[in-house]
C-alpha positions as CSV (number, residue, x, y, z in Angstrom):
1,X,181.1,200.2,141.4
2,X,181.3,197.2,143.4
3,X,178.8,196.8,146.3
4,X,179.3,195.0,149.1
5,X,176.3,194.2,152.3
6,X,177.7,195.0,156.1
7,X,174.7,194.6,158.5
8,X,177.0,194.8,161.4
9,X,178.9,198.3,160.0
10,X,178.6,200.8,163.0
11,X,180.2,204.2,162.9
12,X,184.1,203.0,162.8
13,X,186.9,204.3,160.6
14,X,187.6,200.4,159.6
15,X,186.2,197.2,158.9
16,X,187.1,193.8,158.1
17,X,184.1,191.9,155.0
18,X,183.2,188.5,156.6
19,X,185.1,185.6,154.9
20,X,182.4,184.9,152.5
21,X,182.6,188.7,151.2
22,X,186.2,188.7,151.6
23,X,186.4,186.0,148.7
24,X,184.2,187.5,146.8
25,X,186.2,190.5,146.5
26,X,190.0,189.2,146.4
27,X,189.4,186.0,144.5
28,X,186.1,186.8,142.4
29,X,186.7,190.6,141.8
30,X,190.1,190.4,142.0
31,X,190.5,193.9,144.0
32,X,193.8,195.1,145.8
33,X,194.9,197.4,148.1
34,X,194.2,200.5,147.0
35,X,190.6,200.3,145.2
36,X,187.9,202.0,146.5
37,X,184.3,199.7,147.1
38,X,181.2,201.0,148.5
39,X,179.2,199.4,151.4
40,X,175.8,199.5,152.5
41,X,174.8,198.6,156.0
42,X,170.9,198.0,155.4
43,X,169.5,200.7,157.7
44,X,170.3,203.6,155.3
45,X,173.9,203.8,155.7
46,X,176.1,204.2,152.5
47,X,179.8,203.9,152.8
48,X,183.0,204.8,150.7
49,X,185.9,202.5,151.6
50,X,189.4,202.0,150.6
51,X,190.8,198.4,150.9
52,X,193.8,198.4,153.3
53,X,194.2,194.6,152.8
54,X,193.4,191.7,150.6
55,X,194.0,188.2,151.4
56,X,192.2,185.2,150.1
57,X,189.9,185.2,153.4
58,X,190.2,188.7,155.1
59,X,189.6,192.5,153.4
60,X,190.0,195.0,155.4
61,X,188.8,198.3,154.5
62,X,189.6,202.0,155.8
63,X,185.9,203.9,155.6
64,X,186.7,207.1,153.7
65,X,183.3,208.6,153.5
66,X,179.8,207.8,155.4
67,X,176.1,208.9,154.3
68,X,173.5,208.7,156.4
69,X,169.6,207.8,155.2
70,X,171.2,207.2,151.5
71,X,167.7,207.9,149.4
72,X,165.6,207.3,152.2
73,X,161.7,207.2,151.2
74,X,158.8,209.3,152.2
75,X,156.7,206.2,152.6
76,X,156.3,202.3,153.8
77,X,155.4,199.5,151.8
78,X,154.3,196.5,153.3
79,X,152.8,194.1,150.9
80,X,151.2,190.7,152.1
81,X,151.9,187.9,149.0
82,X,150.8,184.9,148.4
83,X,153.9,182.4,147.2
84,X,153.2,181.3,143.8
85,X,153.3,177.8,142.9
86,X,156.8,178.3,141.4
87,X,158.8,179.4,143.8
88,X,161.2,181.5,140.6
89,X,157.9,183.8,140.7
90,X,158.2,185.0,143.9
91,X,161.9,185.6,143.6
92,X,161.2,187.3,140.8
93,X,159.1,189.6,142.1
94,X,161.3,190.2,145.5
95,X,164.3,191.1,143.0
96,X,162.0,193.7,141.3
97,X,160.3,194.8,143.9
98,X,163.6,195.4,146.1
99,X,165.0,197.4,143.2
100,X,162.2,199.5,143.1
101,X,161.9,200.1,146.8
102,X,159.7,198.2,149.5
103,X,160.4,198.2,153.0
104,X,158.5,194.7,154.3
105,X,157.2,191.6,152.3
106,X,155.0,188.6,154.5
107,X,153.9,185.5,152.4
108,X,150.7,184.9,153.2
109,X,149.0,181.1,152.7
110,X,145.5,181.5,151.5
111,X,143.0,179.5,151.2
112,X,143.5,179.0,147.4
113,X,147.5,178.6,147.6
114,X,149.4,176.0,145.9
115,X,152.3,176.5,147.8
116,X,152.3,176.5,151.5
117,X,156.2,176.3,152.8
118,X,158.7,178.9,151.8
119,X,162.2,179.0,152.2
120,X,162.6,182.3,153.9
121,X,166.9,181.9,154.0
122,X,166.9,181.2,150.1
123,X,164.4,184.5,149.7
124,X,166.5,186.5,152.2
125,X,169.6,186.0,149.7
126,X,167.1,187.0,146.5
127,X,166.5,190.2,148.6
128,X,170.1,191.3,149.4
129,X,171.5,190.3,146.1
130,X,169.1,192.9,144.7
131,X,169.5,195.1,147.4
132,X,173.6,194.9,146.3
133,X,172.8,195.5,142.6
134,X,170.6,198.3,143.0
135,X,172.5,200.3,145.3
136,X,169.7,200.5,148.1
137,X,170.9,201.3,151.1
138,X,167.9,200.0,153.2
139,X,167.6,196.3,153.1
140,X,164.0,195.2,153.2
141,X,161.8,193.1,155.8
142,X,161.1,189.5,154.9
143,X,158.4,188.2,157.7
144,X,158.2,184.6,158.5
145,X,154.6,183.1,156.3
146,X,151.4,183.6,157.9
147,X,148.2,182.4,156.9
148,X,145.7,185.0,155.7
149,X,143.9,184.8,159.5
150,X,147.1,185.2,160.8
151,X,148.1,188.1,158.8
152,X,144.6,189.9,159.9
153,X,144.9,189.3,163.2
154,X,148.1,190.8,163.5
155,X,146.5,193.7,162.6
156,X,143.6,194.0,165.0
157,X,146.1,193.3,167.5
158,X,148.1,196.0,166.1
159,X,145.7,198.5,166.6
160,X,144.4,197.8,169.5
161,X,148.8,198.0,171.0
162,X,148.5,201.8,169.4
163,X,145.2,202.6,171.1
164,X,146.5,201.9,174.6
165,X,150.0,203.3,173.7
166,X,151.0,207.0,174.6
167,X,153.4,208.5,172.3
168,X,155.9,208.4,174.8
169,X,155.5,204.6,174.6
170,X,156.4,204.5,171.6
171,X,158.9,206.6,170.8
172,X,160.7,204.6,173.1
173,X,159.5,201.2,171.1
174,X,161.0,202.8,167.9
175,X,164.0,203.7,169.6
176,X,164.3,199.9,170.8
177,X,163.7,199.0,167.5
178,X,166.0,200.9,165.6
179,X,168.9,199.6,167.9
180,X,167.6,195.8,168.1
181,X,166.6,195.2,164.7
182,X,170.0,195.3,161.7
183,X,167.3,195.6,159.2
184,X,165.4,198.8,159.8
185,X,163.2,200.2,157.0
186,X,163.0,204.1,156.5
187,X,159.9,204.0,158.0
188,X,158.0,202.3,160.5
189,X,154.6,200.9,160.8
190,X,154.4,202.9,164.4
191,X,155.0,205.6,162.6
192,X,151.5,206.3,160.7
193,X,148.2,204.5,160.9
194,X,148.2,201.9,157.7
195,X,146.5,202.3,155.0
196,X,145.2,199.0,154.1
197,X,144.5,197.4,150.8
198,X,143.5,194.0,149.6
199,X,143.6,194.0,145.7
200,X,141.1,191.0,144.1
201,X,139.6,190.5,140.6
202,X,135.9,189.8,141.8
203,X,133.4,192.6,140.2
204,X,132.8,194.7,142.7
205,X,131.8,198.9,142.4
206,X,133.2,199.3,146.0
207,X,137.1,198.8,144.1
208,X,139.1,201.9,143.4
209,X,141.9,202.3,141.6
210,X,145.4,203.0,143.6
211,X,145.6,206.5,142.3
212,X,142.4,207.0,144.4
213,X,143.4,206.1,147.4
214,X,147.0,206.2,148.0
215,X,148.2,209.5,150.1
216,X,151.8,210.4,149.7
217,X,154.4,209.7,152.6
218,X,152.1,207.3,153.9
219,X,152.0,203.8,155.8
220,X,150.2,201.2,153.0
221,X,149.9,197.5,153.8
222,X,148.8,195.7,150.1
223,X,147.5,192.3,150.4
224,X,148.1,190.1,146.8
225,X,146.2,186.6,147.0
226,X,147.1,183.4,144.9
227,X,146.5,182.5,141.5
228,X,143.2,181.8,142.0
229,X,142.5,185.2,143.6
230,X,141.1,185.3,147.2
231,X,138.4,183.4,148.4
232,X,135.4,185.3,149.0
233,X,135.3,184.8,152.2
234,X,138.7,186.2,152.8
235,X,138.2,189.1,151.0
236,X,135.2,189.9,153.2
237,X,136.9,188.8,156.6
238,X,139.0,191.6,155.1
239,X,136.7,194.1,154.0
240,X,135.3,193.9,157.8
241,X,139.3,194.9,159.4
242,X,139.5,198.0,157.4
243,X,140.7,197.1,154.0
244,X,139.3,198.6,151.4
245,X,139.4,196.6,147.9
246,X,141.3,197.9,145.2
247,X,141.7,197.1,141.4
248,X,145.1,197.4,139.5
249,X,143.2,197.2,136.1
250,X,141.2,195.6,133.4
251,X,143.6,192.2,132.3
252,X,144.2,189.1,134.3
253,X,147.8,189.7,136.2
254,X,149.6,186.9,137.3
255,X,150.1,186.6,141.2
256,X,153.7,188.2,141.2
257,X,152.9,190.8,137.9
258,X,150.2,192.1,140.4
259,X,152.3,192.5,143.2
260,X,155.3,194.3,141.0
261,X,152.7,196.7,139.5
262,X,151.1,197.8,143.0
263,X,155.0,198.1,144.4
264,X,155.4,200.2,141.0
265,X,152.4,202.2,141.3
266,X,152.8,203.1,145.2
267,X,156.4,204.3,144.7
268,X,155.4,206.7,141.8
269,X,152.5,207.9,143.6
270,X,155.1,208.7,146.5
271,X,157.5,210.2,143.7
């Protein structure tokens, strides 16, 4: 099956892959007229094409079958990371986590980071190259970096937009949204109040385990610090916007193990 990523597919009987995708499939996978190749459009859309024509630089393709909300999710998954120190980690974990399902990733720099600048067009490619291999038809957010403050104030202001917001509001937000944004997850954060998290390895009888708190088809927003865990300042400035603290076990995970096991554990709680 050979997989191919067309943000800009709308609902049309043919399209022509961009010249990069183009070369991949003529030159690389050496397809012809005739072959059939499947397309995914990042907002849920799944698509059976035939290719019509193959030159070097321009495949065109005749759609031959269209599926709408291709294994769309009962839930969102937004987790908050904190880059790790060698920047393979964090692809790493965007590969996995992608494969497994996530709808929104934000690095966050805390104050314990050792890295503090991403490269968020070198990650984007990590995320749709996984997002091609594992056949999922809704392409995941990657938010610019924010520092830990940043991150939490984005959510007080959050919550305050949904207090003074009718529901006629925003329905009409979503809508704007859905038509504005090529990468739409299968559900949005307007959709359900958040459930928020922040995992940490501090002792501390106030930490559940996931299985305790995660409700199915909900909205969850996971916070993963550095390598040398949050500081304990940020896990109260935390603790005091809602979060409640969370253990994902008994060993020491590294920074991206942690982050995979909580994207693990949130999907088969959802199952």
């Amino acid at each position: 099956m050979h997989v191919f990523y067309t943000p800009d597919l709308q609902d049309q009987a043919h399209y022509q892959l961009n010249e990069e995708e183009s070369k991949h499939c003529s030159r690389v996978l050496r397809l012809s007229v005739g072959d059939t190749v499947f397309l995914i459009d990042g907002r849920g859309g799944l698509y059976e094409a035939e290719i019509e024509t193959a030159a070097k630089k321009h495949v065109e393709l005749r759609i031959t079958k269209t599926t709408k909300a291709y294994q769309k999710r009962n839930h969102h998954l937004h987790i908050a990371v904190a880059p790790t120190k060698n920047i393979d980690r964090l692809e790493w974990f965007l590969e996995k986590a992608t494969e497994i399902g996530i709808d929104e990733i934000t690095p966050i720099i805390c104050e314990r980071s050792e890295r503090k600048v991403v490269k968020g067009d070198r990650l984007e490619k990590v995320i749709t190259a996984a997002v091609k291999q594992s056949l999922q038809a809704y392409h995941p957010v990657l938010n610019p970096a924010v520092t830990f403050s940043e991150l939490l104030a984005q959510q007080t202001n959050a919550q305050q937009t949904d207090l003074h917001t009718s529901p006629q509001q925003t329905n009409a937000q979503q809508k704007n949204a859905q038509e504005t944004n090529l990468h739409t997850s299968p559900n949005t954060s307007a959709q359900k109040s958040v459930s928020k998290l922040i995992a940490h390895c501090i002792d501390d009888e106030q930490r559940r385990y996931l299985k305790d708190l995660v409700q199915p088809h909900g909205n969850y927003l996971m916070l993963i610090g550095p390598e040398g865990d949050f500081s304990p300042q940020e896990i109260s400035s935390a603790l005091a916007e809602g979060f409640m603290p969370v253990t994902l076990g008994t060993t020491r995970l590294r920074t991206e193990t942690a982050a995979l096991a909580a994207c693990f554990e949130i999907n088969y709680l959802n199952r």
